[in-house]
C-alpha positions in Angstrom: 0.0 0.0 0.0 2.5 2.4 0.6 4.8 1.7 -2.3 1.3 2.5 -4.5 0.8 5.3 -2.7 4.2 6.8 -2.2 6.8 5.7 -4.9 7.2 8.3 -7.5 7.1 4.8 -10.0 6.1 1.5 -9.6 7.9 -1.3 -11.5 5.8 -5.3 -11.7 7.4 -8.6 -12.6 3.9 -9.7 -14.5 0.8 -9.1 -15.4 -1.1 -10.1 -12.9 0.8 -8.0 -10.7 0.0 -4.7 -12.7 -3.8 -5.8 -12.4 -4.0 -6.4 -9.0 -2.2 -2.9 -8.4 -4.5 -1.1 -10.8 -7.7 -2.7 -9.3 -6.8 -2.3 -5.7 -4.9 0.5 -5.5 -5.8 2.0 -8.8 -1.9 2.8 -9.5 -0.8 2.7 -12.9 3.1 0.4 -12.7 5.3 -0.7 -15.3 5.6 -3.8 -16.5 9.8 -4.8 -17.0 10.2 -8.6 -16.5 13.1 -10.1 -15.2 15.6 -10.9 -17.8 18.1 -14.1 -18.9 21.2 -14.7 -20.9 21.6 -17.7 -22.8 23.8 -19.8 -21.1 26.6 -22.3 -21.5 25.5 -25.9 -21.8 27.6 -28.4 -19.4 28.5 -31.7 -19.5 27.0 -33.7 -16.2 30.2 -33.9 -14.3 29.8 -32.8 -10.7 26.4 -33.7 -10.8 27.4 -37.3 -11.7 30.4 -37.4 -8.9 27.7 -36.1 -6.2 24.2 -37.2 -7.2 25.1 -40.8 -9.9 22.9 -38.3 -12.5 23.4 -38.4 -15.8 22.2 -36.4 -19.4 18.3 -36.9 -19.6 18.3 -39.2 -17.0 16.1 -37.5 -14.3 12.9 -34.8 -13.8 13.6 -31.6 -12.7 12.0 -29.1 -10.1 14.6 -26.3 -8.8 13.6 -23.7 -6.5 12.5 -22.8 -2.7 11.3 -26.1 -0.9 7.6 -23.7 0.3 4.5 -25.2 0.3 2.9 -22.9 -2.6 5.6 -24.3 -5.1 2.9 -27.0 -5.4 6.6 -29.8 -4.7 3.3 -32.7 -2.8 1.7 -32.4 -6.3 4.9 -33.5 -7.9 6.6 -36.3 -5.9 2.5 -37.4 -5.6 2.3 -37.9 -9.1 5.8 -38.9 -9.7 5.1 -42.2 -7.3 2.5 -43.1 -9.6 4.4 -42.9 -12.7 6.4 -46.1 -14.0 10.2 -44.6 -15.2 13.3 -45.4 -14.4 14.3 -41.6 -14.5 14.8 -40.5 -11.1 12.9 -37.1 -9.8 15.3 -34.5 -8.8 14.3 -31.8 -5.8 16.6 -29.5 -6.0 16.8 -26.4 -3.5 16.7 -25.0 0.2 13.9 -24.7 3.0 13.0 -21.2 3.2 9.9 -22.5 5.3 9.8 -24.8 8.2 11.7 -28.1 9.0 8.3 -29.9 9.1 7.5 -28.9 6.0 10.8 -30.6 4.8 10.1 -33.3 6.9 6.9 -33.7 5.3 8.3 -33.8 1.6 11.0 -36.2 3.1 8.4 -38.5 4.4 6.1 -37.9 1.2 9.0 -39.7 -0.8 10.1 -42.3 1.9 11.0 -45.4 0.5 11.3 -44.2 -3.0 15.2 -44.2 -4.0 14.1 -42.3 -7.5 13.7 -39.2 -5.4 16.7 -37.4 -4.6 16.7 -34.4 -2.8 20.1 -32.0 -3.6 19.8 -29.2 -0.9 20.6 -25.9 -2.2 22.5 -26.0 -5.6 24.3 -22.8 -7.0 27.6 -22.4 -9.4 28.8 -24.8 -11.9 26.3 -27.5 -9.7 23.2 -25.4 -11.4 24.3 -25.2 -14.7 24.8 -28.7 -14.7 21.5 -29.5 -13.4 19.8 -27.2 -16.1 21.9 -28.7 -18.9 21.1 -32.5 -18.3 17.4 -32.6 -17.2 15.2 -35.0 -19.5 12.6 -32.4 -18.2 11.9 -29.2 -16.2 8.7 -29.4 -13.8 7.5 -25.9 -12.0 3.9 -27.0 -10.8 3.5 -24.2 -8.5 0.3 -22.7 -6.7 1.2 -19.1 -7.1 4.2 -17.1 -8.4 5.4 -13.6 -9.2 7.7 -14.1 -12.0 9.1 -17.7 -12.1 12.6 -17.0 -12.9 13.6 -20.7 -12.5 11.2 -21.0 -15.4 12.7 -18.7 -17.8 16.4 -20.2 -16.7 15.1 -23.6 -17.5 14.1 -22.4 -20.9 17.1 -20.8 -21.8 19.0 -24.3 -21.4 16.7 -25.4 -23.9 14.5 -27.3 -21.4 11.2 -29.0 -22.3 9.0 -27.6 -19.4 5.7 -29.0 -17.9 4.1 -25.9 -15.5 1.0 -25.5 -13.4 -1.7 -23.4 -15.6 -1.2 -20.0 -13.4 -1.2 -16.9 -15.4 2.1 -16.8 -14.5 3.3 -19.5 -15.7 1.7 -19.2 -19.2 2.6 -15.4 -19.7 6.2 -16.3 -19.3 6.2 -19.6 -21.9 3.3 -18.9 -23.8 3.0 -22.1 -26.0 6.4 -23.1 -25.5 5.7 -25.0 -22.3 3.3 -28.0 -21.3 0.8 -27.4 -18.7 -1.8 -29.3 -16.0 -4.5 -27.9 -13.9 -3.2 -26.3 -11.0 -3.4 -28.3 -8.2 -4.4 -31.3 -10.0 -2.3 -34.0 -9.5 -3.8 -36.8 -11.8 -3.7 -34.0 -14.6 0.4 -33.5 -13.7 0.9 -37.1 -13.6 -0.3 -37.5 -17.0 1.7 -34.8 -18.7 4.6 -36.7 -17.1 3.8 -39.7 -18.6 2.9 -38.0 -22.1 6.8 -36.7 -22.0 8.7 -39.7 -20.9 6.4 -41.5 -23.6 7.4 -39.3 -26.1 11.7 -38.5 -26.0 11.1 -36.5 -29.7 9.1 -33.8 -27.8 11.9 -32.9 -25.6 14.3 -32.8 -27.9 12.6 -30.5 -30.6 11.6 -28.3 -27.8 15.5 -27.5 -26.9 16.8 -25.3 -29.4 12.9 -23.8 -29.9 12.8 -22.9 -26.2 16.0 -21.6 -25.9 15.7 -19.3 -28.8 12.0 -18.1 -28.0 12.8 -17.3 -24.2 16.5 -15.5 -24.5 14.9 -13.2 -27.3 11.6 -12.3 -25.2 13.4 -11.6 -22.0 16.3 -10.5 -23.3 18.6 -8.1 -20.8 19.4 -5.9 -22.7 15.7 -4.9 -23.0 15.3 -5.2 -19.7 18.3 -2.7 -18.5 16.8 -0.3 -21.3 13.4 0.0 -20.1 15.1 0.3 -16.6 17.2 2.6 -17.1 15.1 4.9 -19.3 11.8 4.8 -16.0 15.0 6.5 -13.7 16.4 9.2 -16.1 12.1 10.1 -16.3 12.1 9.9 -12.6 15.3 12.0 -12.4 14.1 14.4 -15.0 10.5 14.9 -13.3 12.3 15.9 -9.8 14.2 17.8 -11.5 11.7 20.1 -12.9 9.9 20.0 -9.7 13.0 22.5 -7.9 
């Protein structure tokens, strides 16, 4: 509320984000994504010493282990899914232990389910380069970076329907019904049962997302909303 009311400019991450602060606030904001360069692809090397993973040999979700990343929905579905790809969790608690304990005790007994911890450096690009898929099934999100950096690598990506979601990947991205296990389950299965749809989906993705959040755009659009916020104070003295 204050940021509406006070901030001489207001910059959103999506969409939704502009609505909701035009409807309840009725401020006008500036849409300027978050932005991603295209990356180097790596060869599974750590991630092979550490984790036994190899290229296109597991499922991967990357990101904050929080309950409204929609992670039950996955490892749910994932336990009803007959592959010998393993399902990789990768990424810290930034809610409680028992939430953690909970996803832990969601996947007991299930050695296909591997849970990294918090991944960052050469460890992440790896992880990126070598998934078979990318899975983001979350309840809500402002802008799903880990989306966008999945893409770049040339991920096939299956996403929870959220506007989100969809105004980052547009059709570039497979989705389920939010919250719908069964529905995420299925896309799962349609992927591993199909290999050819991952692979034409690499260099598609990568192109598509690293042209329409491209940083350079981004640091422009920036840049030019301070020198107008500069300029207006300016003629204000």
């Amino acid at each position: 509320k204050n940021a509406a009311k006070y901030a001489d400019e207001v910059i959103v991450l999506s969409k939704g984000v502009q609505k909701y602060f035009l409807e309840t606030y009725g401020r006008e904001t500036h849409f300027i994504p978050n932005g991603v360069n295209r990356p180097e692809v790596r060869e599974a090397r750590l991630i092979k010493d550490h984790f036994g993973l190899e290229k296109d040999s597991y499922i991967l979700f990357l990101g904050r282990l929080v309950p409204e990343k929609g992670i039950r929905y996955l490892v749910e579905a994932f336990k009803n899914v007959k592959t010998d790809k393993k399902l990789v969790i990768a990424g810290g608690s930034s809610d409680t232990d028992s939430f953690m304990e909970e996803l832990k005790e969601l996947a007991k007994g299930d050695d296909q389910i591997l849970f990294t911890g918090f991944v960052q450096g050469t460890m992440l690009d790896e992880l990126y380069s070598n998934a078979y898929i990318y899975t983001l099934p979350s309840d809500l999100e402002g802008m799903p970076l880990s989306l966008l950096e999945a893409m770049s690598y040339g991920n096939c990506c299956i996403a929870s329907n959220i506007p989100e979601n969809t105004e980052v990947a547009e059709d570039h991205a497979l989705y389920f019904e939010k919250g719908n296990e069964r529905d995420l389950q299925k896309r799962l299965e349609e992927v591993l049962a199909h290999p050819e749809q991952t692979q034409k989906a690499h260099q598609e993705n990568a192109d598509f997302i690293c042209g329409k959040y491209n940083w350079d755009r981004v640091t422009e659009q920036t840049l030019h909303l301070y020198q107008h916020v500069l300029k207006a104070r300016e003629n204000q003295k």
